[in-house]
C-alpha positions in Angstrom: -23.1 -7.6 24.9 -22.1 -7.4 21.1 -25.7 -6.5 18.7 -26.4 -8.6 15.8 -26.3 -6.1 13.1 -26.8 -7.0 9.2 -26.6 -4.8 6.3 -26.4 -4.7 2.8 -23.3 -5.9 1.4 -20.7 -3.4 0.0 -17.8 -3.2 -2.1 -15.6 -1.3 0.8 -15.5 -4.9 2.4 -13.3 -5.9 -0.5 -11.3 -2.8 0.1 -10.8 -3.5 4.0 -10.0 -7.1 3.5 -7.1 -5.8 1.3 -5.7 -3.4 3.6 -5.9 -5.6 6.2 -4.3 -8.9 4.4 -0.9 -6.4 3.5 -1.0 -6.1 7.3 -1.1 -9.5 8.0 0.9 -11.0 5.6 4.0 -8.3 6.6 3.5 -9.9 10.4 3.1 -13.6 9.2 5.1 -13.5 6.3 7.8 -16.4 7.4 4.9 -18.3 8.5 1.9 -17.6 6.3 1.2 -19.6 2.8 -2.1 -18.5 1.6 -4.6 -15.5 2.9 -8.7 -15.2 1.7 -11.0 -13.3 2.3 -14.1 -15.2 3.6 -17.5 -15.3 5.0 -20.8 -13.0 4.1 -18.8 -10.4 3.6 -16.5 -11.9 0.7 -19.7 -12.7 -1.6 -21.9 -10.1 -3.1 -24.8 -12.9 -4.3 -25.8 -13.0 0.0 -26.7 -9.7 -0.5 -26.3 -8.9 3.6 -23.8 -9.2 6.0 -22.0 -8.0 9.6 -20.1 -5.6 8.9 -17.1 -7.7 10.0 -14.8 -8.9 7.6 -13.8 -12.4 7.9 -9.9 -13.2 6.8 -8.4 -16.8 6.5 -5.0 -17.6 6.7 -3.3 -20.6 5.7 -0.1 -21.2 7.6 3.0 -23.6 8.0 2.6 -24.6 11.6 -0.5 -23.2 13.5 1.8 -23.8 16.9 4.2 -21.1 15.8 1.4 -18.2 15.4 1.8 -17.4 19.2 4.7 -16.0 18.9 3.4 -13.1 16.8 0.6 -11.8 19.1 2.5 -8.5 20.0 2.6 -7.8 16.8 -0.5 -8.6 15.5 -1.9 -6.7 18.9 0.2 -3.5 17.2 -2.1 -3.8 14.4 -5.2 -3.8 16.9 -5.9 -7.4 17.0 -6.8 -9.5 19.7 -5.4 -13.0 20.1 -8.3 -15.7 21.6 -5.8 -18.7 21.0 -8.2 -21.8 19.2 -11.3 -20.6 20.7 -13.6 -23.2 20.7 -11.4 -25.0 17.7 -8.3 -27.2 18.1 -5.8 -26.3 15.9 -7.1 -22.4 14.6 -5.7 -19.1 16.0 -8.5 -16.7 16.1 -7.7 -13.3 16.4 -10.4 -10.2 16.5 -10.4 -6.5 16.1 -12.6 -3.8 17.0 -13.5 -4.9 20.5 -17.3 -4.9 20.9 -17.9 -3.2 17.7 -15.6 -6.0 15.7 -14.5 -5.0 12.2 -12.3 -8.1 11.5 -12.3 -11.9 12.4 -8.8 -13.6 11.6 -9.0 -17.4 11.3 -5.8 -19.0 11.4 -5.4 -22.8 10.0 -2.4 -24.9 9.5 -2.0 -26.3 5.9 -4.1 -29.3 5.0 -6.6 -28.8 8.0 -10.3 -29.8 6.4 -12.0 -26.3 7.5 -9.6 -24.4 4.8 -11.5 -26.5 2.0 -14.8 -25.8 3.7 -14.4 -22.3 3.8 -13.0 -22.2 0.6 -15.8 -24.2 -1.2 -18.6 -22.3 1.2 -17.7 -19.4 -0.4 -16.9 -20.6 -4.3 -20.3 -22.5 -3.8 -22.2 -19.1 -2.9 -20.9 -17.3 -5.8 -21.7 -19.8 -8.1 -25.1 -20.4 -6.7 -27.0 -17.6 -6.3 -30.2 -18.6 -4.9 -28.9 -20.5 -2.1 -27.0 -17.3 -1.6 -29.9 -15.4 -1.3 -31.6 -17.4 1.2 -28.7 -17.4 3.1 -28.7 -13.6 3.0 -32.9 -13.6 4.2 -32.3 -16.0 6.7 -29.4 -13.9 8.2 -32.3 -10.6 8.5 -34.7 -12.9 10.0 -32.6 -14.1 12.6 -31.4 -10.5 12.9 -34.4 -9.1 13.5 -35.2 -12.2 16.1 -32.0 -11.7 18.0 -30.8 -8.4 18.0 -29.3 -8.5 21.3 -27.9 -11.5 21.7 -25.2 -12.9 18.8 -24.9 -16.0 19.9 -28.9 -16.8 19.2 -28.5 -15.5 15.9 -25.2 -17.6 15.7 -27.0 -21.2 16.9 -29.6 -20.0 14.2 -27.8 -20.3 11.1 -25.7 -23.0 12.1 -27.6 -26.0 10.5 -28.5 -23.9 7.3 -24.7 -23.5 7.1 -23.8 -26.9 8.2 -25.8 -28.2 5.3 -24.9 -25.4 2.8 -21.1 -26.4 3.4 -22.0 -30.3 2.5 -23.2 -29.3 -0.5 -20.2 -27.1 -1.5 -18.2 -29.4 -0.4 -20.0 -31.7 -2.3 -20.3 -29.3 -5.5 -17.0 -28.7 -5.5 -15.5 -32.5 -5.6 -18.0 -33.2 -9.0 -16.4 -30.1 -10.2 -13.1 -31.8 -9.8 -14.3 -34.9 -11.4 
């Protein structure tokens, strides 16, 4: 069973996410529009994070991905298919000690604007950030054996967290 293990955020996060996107984007270049780095450990104002670095890439047709898994396995990925979500391509590394998450979605699907404006919202808004970051020890601390407690955990501070960027981000629009 995978540990839930948080620590202070770092700037070598940036520095993987980079090496990593080149990677990607030379597998999925025919395919691929956009590519982000996401998640905790894309936003310094959370203060703590996994250490897994979450990567989003925006894609012409999510159906065509499949046909990549070889290569993205060269690279040391794992493809899970949708996992739990119709119409994404999730695709780990690291094994049980993950270092990367790979969220694939096609071009207009709604989760690319949450994620987007999740992570825009944190950075703009640093004391939500933070209590993010305090609620992600706590339930570290609570669950350090099981990742899927810790998961469940955050999810309604999350769920709420991405209304209000979603939110946040439509005024700013206006």
């Amino acid at each position: 069973m995978r540990k839930t293990e948080i620590v202070p955020w770092t700037e070598k996060w940036n520095e993987l996410y980079h090496i990593e996107s080149r990677k990607i984007a030379s597998v999925l270049e025919g395919e691929m529009i956009e590519i982000h780095h996401i998640g905790s450990t894309s936003v310094k104002q959370i203060g703590f994070a996994k250490p897994i670095v979450d990567i989003l890439v925006v894609v012409k047709d999510v159906n065509n991905l499949d046909t990549y898994n070889d290569q993205m396995e060269a690279f040391g990925y794992t493809p899970r298919g949708e996992n739990g979500i119709p119409k994404r391509r999730y695709l780990t590394k690291g094994g049980q000690q993950r270092t990367h998450h790979v969220h694939c979605h096609q071009i207009g699907d709604e989760r690319i604007d949450a994620h987007l404006s999740f992570k825009q919202y944190m950075i703009e808004h640093p004391n939500d950030a933070k209590s993010y970051g305090e609620l992600k020890q706590r339930l570290a601390a609570e669950f350090p054996n099981d990742v899927h407690l810790y998961q469940s955990g955050k999810e309604e501070f999350i769920d709420g967290l991405v209304r209000k960027a979603l939110e946040w981000v439509k005024n700013q629009e206006n």
